[in-house]
C-alpha positions as semicolon CSV with decimal commas, in nm:
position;residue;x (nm);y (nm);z (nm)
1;X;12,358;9,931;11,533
2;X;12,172;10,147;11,349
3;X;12,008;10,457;11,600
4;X;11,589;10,570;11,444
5;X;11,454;10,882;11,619
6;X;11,084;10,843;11,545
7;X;10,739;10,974;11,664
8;X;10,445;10,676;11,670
9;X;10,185;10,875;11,431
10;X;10,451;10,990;11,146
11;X;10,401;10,858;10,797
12;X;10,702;10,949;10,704
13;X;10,876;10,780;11,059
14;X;10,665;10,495;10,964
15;X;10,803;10,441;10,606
16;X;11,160;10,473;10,794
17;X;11,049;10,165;11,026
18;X;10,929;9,956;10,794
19;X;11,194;9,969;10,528
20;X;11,496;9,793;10,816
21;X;11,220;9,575;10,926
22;X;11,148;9,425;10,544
23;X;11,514;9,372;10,488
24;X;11,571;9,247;10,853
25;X;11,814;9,503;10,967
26;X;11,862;9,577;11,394
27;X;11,784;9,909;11,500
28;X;11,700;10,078;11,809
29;X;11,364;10,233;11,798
30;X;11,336;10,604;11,980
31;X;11,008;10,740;11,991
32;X;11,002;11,102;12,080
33;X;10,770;11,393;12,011
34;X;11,003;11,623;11,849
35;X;10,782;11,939;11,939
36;X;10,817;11,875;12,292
37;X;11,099;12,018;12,527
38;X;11,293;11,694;12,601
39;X;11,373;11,574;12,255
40;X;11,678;11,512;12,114
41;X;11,573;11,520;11,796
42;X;11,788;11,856;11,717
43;X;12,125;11,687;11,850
44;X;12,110;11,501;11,525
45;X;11,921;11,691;11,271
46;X;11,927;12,061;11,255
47;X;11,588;12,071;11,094
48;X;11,447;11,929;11,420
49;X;11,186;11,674;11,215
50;X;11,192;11,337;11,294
51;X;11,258;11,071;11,116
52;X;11,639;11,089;11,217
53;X;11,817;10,755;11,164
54;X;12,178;10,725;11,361
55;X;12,498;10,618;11,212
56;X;12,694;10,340;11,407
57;X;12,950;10,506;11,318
58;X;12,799;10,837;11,400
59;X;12,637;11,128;11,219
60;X;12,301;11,071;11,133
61;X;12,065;11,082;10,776
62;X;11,741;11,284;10,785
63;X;11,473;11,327;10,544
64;X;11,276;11,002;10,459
65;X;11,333;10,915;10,131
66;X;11,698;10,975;10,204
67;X;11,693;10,783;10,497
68;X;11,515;10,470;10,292
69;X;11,761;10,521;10,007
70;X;12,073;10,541;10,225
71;X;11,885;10,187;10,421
72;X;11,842;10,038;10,049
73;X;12,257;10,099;9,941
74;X;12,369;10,006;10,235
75;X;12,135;9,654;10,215
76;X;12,060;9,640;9,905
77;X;11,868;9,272;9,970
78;X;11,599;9,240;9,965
79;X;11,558;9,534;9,690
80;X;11,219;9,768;9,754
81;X;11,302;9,955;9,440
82;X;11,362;9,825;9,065
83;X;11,694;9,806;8,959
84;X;11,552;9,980;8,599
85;X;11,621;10,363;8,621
86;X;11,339;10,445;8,432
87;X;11,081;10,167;8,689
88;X;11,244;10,320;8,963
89;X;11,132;10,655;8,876
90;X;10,781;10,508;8,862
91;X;10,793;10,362;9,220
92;X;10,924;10,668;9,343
93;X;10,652;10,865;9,183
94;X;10,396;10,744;9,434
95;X;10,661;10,827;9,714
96;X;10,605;11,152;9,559
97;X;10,263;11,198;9,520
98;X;10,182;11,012;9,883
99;X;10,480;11,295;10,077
100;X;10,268;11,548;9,931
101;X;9,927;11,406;10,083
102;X;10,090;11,375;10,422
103;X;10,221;11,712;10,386
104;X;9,884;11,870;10,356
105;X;9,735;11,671;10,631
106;X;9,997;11,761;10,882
107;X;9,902;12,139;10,774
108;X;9,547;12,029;10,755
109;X;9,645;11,892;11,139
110;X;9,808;12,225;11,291
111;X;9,564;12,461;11,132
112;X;9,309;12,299;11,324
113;X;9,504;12,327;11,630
114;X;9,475;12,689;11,595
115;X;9,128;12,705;11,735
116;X;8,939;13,026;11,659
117;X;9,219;13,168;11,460
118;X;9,184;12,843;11,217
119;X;9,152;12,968;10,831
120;X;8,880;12,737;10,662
121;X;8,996;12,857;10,318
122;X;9,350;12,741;10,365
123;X;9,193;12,429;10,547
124;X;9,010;12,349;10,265
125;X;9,285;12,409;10,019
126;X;9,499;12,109;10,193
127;X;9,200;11,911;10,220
128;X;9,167;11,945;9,769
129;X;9,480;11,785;9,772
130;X;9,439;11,503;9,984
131;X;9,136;11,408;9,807
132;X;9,277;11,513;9,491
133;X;9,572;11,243;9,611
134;X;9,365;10,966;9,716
135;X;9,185;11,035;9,385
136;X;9,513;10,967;9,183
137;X;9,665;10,652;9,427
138;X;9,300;10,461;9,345
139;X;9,335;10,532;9,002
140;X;9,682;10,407;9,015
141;X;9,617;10,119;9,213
142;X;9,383;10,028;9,040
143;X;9,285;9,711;9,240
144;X;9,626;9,541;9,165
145;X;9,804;9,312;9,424
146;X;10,111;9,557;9,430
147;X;10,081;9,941;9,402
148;X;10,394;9,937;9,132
149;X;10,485;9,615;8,935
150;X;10,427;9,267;9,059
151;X;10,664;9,276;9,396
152;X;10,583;9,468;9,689
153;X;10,818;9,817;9,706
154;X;10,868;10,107;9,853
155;X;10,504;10,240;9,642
156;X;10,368;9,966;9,898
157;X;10,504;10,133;10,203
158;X;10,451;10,475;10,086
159;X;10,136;10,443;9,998
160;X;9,981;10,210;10,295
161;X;10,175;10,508;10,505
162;X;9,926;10,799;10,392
163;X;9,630;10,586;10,410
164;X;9,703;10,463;10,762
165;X;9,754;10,831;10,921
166;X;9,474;10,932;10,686
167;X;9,278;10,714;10,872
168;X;9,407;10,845;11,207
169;X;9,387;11,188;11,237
170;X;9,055;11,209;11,004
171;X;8,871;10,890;11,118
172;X;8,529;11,058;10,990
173;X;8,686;11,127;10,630
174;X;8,508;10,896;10,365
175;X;8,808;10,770;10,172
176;X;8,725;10,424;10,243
177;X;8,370;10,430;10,085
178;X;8,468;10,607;9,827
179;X;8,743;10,416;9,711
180;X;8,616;10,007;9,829
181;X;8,936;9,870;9,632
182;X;9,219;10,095;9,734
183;X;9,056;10,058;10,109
184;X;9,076;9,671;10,043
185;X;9,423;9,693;9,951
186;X;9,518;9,901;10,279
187;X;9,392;9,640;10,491
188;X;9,622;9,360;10,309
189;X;9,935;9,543;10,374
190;X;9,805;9,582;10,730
191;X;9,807;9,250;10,764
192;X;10,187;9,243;10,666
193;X;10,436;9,181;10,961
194;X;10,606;9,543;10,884
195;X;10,291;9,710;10,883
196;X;10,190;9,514;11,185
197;X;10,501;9,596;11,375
198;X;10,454;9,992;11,300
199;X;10,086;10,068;11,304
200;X;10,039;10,499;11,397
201;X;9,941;10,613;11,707
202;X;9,888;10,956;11,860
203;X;10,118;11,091;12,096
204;X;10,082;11,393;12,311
205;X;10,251;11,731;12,179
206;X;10,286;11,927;12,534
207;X;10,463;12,240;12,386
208;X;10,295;12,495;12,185
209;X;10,325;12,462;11,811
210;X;10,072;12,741;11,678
């Protein structure tokens, strides 16, 4: 059985959890905060980041997307990603775009944890491109059922990822006014078991990170 290192507020974890769950593959969930002393996060990837996912067989895939791709070739049924080369590059465009949102708000995160010492100017830049990427993902959306196509993908889960730990860590932001339709959409893949199953929470980070 497949081995997933995770940490409960990750979108990227999250989009790891989700993918075995939609094609009904076992795994052992481990939920760790891979800052903290006790993890063993770095037994199994040398970048110490979670999402790690654990071979049966051993070794172990990092990296997200990789770890969703090596999920989808290895159960290819059902398929979260077009067979068409040229589709496929479309769904993983949003996989794209919605990495690079959560990338800034995990920056956006950690320079705030620097207290006194906080830059607003690099805050700020972060904060242009999440709302430049929520900009794009409504536009994209664009109040369709499905984020790519007419099937629920890996756009879905990549998208309803960043929007989810948007929501968390920057309850007060005003995506959800701002965009009615892509905030509607959110809440329908909430409702989905996967997304039920793997909703974010915050953990505690007990070593110091800045």
């Amino acid at each position: 059985m497949y081995k997933l290192i995770s940490a409960s507020p990750s979108p990227y974890a999250r989009k790891v959890r989700i993918c075995p769950i939609e094609k009904t593959v076992p795994f052992e969930l481990v939920t760790e905060v891979p800052w903290n002393a006790d993890t063993t996060t770095p037994d199994h990837n040398p970048l110490e980041k979670v999402p790690v996912l654990v071979l049966p067989e051993g070794g172990a895939v990092y990296e997200s997307r990789l770890i969703c791709e090596w999920i989808g070739v290895h159960h290819p049924t059902p398929a979260l990603e077009p067979d068409d080369p040229v589709a496929r590059l479309l769904v993983r465009r949003f996989e794209a775009l919605c990495d690079g949102i959560c990338d800034a708000l995990v920056l956006m995160f950690f320079e705030n944890a620097r207290g006194d010492s906080r830059s607003k100017s690099w805050f700020d830049r972060q904060l242009r491109k999440v709302d430049g990427g929520i900009a794009a993902l409504d536009r994209m959306v664009a109040g369709e059922d499905w984020a790519w196509g007419d099937r629920f993908s890996m756009a879905d889960i990549s998208t309803g990822c960043v929007l989810a730990y948007l929501s968390l860590r920057w309850p007060d932001h005003p995506w959800r006014s701002r965009y009615p339709a892509l905030a509607a959409y959110s809440d329908r893949l909430e409702t989905r078991e996967s997304f039920a199953a793997t909703r974010p929470a915050p953990q505690t980070i007990s070593a110091a990170v800045v």
